[in-house]
Phi, psi and omega in degrees: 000127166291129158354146177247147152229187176231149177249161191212116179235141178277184176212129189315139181207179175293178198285330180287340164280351150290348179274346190252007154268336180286346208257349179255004149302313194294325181287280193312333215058078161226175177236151192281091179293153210294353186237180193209153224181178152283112237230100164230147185258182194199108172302131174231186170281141164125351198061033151325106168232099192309182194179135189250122189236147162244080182351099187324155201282163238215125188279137175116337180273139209264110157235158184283171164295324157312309184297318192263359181304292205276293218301269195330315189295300185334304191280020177241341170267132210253124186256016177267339210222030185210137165278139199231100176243140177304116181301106169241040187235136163119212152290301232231141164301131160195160202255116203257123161239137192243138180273132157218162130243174225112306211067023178257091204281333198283327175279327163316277189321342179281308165269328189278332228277353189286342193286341174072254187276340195291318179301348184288338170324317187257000192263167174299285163207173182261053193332334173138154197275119157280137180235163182207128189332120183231137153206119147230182205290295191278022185239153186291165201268125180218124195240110165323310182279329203282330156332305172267328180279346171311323203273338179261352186252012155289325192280330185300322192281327176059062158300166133293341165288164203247113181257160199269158183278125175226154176252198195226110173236160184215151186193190222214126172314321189268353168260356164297310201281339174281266179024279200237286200305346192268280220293318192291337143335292171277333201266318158309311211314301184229041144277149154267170191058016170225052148325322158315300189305273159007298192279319170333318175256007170293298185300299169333285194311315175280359177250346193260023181227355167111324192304341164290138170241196172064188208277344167313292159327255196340343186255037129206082152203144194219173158067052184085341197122328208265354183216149151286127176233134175209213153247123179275135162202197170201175202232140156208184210083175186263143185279116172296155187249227183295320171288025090282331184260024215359225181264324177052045211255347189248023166064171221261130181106215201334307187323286209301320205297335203259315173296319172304347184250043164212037173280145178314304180318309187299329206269338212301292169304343162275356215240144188257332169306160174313115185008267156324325136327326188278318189298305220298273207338330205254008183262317185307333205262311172271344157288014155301341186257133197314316216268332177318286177300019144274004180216342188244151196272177200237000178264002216277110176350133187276342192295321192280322201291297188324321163291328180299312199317329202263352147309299224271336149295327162304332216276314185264003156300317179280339178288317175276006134291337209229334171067059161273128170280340208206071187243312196289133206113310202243045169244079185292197195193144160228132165313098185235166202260111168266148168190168209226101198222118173057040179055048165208124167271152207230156171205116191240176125050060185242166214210085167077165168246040163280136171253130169337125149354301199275328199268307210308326174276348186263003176057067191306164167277139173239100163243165172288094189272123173306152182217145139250109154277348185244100187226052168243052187236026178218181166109295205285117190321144171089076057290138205271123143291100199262016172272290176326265181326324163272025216349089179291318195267017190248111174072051150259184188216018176216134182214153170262152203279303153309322197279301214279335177288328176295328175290303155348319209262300181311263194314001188261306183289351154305310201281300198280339149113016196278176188298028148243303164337314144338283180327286160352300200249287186302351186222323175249014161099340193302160180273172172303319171305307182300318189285323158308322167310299172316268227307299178337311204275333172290346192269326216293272192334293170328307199280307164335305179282325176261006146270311164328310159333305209258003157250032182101324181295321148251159224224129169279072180219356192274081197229087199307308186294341154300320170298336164264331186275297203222077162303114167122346173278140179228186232300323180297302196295348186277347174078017188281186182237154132282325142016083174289120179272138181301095196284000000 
């Protein structure tokens, strides 16, 4: 029989009145969870009460209706009322949650759950994966907040890459650990080749039964001790292959960080000719290499390397910010339909390669718009920034004019300690250290980039949506600046 609980929910407000919710929690003996947000809980036994936060908004940042859909759908799932199986693919432990019917969630998880991606097959659907902080000696690196600030500081940025929308969940330890971590235990115990995965859920197990100690522990577990807290979101799309992830043929770190930039988008942006001149080249430039030329095709659209281009600058901007370690390997895609209608460009989708009905007069583009879906390897100090450490942001010659003014904008309000600084410590739970590390890399990246500007070398001319509306304008006609303009 399931739980009854009751959710309770706050409505999103200013900070000071989240601060004044946390303190008459704290006043009650109920506990704060560490960001803050619209908040809805779940009474569980034990007077437990788990809690679901929708992180307060990132200042300045743009969501869509969808991006707040899936939080609110997120903050509804009730894990007393869902099957819950254990992730046995990869590195890092996380918890798959599955809608079925019947209810008998104990007998689902009993049977379906060892099949790994197979159980979804029999479940209703798959709403989305909980993850939860693992740092140990022997385990892969996985930080629960670097998640949710990948997904608000994307939205600041209004990227085109597709970052998964995430919330905050918390959940009562010792039913995680029957639940999930004991069966995920056994069901490892003699696969081969997932020795990480194997310590991951090892390390789980000893911090959600007491046995673990030191700052590892302490970062997921809240509420006393008594729950595991991490992030719920979900992912989709296809893994790219060398042509965007490169080849990776130099080994896991520096090695591999130097073969993604000798990926077409990366040489694109490196090439000083005009944009489209810069694409051709760089698809050619980069099939000299035998293992390139298996995967990226030599027909490959110039439309698409241009787009990638304004990926692969979303991608590593946000990465040497943010000090993700472990992005190469992990950069999808999904198919969508480009088009151009009443001087706008549009995108839906694409369902096949067929063009739509609906579509057929505006002669849409069908390309790969890139997702990073896996962005919890950042943020926690002592992860290596390997965007740094290769200098990704260093001796390009193409930029987008939007990215460069937000960043700009970013760093005046890092520098001044202002409300997206703020935001860090007060909303997304960061420590005082992180948050200064980010507020660095962000001044880093900005002066990096604005000096190149500003002797010339890089060109604000790198605009995807032009190359479809006005092929051919260039950086003087678009009006752009080194300038940061007052928004």
């Amino acid at each position: 029989m399931s739980l009854s609980r009751q959710r309770v929910s706050t409505v999103r407000g200013l900070l000071h009145v989240l601060v004044t919710a946390a303190l008459a929690l704290a006043s009650s003996g109920l506990w704060a969870a560490p960001v803050t947000g619209e908040t809805t809980e779940f009474q569980v036994a034990g007077g437990l009460v788990e809690q679901c936060v929708r992180i307060a908004p990132f200042p300045g940042a743009q969501y869509s209706k969808r991006d707040l859909d899936e939080e609110q759908t997120y903050c509804t799932l009730d894990f007393a009322e869902l099957a819950l199986c254990p992730k046995l693919w990869s590195t890092s432990p996380g918890t798959i949650l599955f809608e079925i019917d019947g209810g008998d969630f104990a007998g689902f998880e009993r049977e379906n759950c060892s099949d790994g991606h197979h159980a979804q097959a029999v479940a209703r659907s798959q709403p989305a994966t909980f993850k939860i902080s693992v740092n140990d000696r022997d385990t892969s690196a996985t930080y629960a907040p670097a998640s949710w600030v990948y997904y608000h500081l994307s939205r600041y940025f209004q990227t085109n890459v597709r970052v998964p929308v995430a919330v905050y969940r918390s959940t009562d330890a010792q039913a995680h650990n029957r639940r999930v971590t004991k069966p995920a235990l056994a069901i490892v115990a003699n696969r081969h080749g997932l020795g990480m995965l194997r310590a991951g859920w090892r390390f789980l197990d000893a911090v959600e039964t007491g046995q673990a100690s030191g700052s590892a522990r302490a970062g997921a577990l809240t509420d006393e001790g008594r729950q595991v807290f991490g992030v719920l979101l979900s992912s989709t799309g296809d893994r790219y292959g060398a042509e965007v992830n490169g080849t990776r043929e130099s080994g896991w770190g520096a090695g591999q960080n130097l073969d993604f930039q000798q990926t077409a988008p990366f040489l694109a942006l490196r090439n000083e000719k005009p944009v489209v001149e810069a694409a051709q080249a760089s698809i050619r430039e980069a099939r000299m290499n035998p293992r390139m030329a298996k995967e990226l095709r030599a027909d490959t659209p110039v439309e698409q390397v241009v787009f990638w281009m304004q990926d692969v600058l979303e991608i590593t901007l946000l990465d040497f910010i943010l000090g993700q370690q472990d992005r190469i390997g992990n950069i999808d895609y999904n198919w969508f339909w480009y088009w151009v209608e009443d001087g706008q460009l549009q995108s839906r989708p694409a369902q096949g390669k067929d063009v739509p009905a609906d579509l057929a007069g505006f002669t849409p583009l069908r390309l790969r718009q890139s997702a990073i879906n896996d962005n919890d390897a950042g943020v926690r100090t002592g992860y290596a920034d390997f965007a740094a450490k290769t200098h990704m942001l260093e001796g390009l010659r193409h930029y987008h004019a939007g990215l460069y003014q937000r960043l700009g904008r970013l760093a005046a309000d890092f520098a001044a300690k202002g409300p997206a600084f703020q935001w860090l410590t007060a909303s997304a739970g960061l420590s005082s250290k992180e948050a200064d590390t980010i507020a660095n890399r962000v001044q880093q990246a900005f002066a990096l980039l604005q000096a190149d500007c500003q002797n010339g070398a890089l060109k604000l001319d790198l605009e995807p949506a032009q190359l479809l509306m006005a092929p051919g304008l260039t950086e003087s006609d678009m009006g752009v600046s080194c300038t940061i303009a007052t928004p």
